[in-house]
N, C-alpha and C positions, 0 to 999 in steps of 0.2 A: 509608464511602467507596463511591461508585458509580462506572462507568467507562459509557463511550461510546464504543464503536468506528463509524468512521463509513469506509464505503469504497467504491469502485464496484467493478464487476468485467464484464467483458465475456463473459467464455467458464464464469467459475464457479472458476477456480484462488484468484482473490483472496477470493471472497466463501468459500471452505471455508476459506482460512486463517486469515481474520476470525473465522470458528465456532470454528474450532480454539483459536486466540488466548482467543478469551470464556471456553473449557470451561477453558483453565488459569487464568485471573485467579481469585485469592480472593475478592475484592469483588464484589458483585451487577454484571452486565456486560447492557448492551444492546448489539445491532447494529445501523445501521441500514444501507442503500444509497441513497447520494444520490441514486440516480434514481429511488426512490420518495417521498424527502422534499420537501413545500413549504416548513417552514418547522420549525425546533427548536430548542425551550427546552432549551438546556444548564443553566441553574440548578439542575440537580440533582443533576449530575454535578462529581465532584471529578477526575477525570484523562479525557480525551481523547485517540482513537487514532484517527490517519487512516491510510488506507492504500489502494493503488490498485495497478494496471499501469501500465507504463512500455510506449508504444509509439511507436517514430520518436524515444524520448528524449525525450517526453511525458506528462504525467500528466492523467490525465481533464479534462476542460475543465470540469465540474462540481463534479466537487474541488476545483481552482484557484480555482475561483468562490467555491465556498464558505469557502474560508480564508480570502479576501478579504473578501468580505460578511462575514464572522461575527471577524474578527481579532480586534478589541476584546475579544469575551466568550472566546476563546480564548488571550487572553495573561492573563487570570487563571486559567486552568487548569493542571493539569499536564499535560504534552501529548507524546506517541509517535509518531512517523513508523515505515511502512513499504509496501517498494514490493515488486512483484513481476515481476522481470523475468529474463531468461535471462543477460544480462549480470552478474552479482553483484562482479565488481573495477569497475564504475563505480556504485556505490551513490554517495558521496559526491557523483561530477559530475551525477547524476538527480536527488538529494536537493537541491543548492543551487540547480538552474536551476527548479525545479518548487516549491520551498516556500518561502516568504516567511520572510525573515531572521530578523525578529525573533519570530516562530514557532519556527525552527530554537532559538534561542539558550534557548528555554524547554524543547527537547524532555530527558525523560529516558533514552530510548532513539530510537536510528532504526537499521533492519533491512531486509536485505534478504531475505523470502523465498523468492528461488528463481522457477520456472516449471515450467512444463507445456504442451505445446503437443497442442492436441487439431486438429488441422488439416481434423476433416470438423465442428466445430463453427463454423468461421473462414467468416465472411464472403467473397465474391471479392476483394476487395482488401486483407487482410490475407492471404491464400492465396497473392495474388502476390508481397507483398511478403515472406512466409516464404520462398517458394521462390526469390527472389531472393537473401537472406541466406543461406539455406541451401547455394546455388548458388557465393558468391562465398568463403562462409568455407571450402568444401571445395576450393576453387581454392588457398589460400592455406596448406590447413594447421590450420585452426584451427577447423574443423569439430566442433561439439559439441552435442547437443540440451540445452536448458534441464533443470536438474534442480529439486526441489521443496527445500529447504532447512530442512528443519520444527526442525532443533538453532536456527533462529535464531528462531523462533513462541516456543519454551521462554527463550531468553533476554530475551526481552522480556518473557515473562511472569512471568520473575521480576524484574526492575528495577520492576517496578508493585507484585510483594508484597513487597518487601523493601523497598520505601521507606515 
C-alpha cells in the first residue's frame, strides 16, 4: 500500500499537518502541494488524501481543479478528505460545497483539522478580512481564535492503518 497526500496550503498550518498526517500513516506516504505539481501519476498509489484551507468557505481553486481534472483516476482509489479551518462544527457544510459528490461517497475518512492563524504571515487582504471576523464575532459573543486540532490528524491516520 502507498498513500498520496495532496494539499495546498497558504500560511504552512495545512502543509505541517499533511507532514504530520504522513509521519503517522503505516504505508510508504508522499506529499505533494499542488502548487508545485504539473501533472501526477497516481498509479502507484493505493489511498489518496486531499486536504487544504477553508477561506470565505472556499477550498483552493487548485484543489477543486484538480479533483475535477483527475475524478476518474481518483474514484478508483481509496480516498481522505481534510480541511483546515477555524470553523470545525461546519466541516460537513465545507466538505459538500467544496468536494465533488461522488468523491465524497468513496471517502474513508473526512476531518477537520483545526487552525492557526499567524496574522503577520497573512497577506493585506486576508489581514482584513481576519480583522473583520475577528471584530464581528467579538461584537456577538462568540469570539474565539482558531485552535490546531491534531486528535483529529491521529484519527484519520488510523482509518488508513486499520483498513
Amino acid at each position: 500500500m502507498k498513500n498520496l497526500i495532496i494539499f495546498s496550503s497558504t500560511y504552512g498550518y495545512t502543509e505541517k499537518c499533511a507532514q504530520d498526517l504522513a509521519g503517522k500513516l503505516k504505508a510508504q506516504t508522499e506529499t505533494v502541494n499542488i502548487k508545485n505539481a504539473k501533472t501526477l501519476d497516481m498509479s502507484h498509489y493505493d489511498n489518496v488524501i486531499i486536504g487544504g484551507s477553508i477561506y470565505m468557505g472556499q477550498l483552493n481553486k487548485e484543489l477543486k481543479g484538480f479533483m475535477e481534472s483527475y475524478k476518474q483516476e481518483l474514484l478508483q482509489k481509496r480516498l481522505g478528505f481534510f480541511i483546515c479551518c477555524g470553523f470545525p462544527e461546519q466541516l460537513k457544510q465545507h466538505i459538500e460545497m467544496n468536494i465533488p459528490k461522488e468523491l465524497l461517497q468513496k471517502s474513508v475518512a473526512t476531518e477537520c483539522f483545526g487552525g492557526q492563524m499567524d496574522i503577520s504571515k497573512m497577506g493585506f487582504m486576508h489581514k482584513m478580512i481576519t480583522k473583520m471576523v475577528t471584530k464581528a464575532t467579538a461584537k456577538n459573543g462568540t469570539a474565539r481564535m482558531p485552535e490546531p486540532m491534531l486528535q483529529n490528524i491521529e484519527k484519520m491516520a488510523q482509518a488508513f492503518n486499520n483498513a
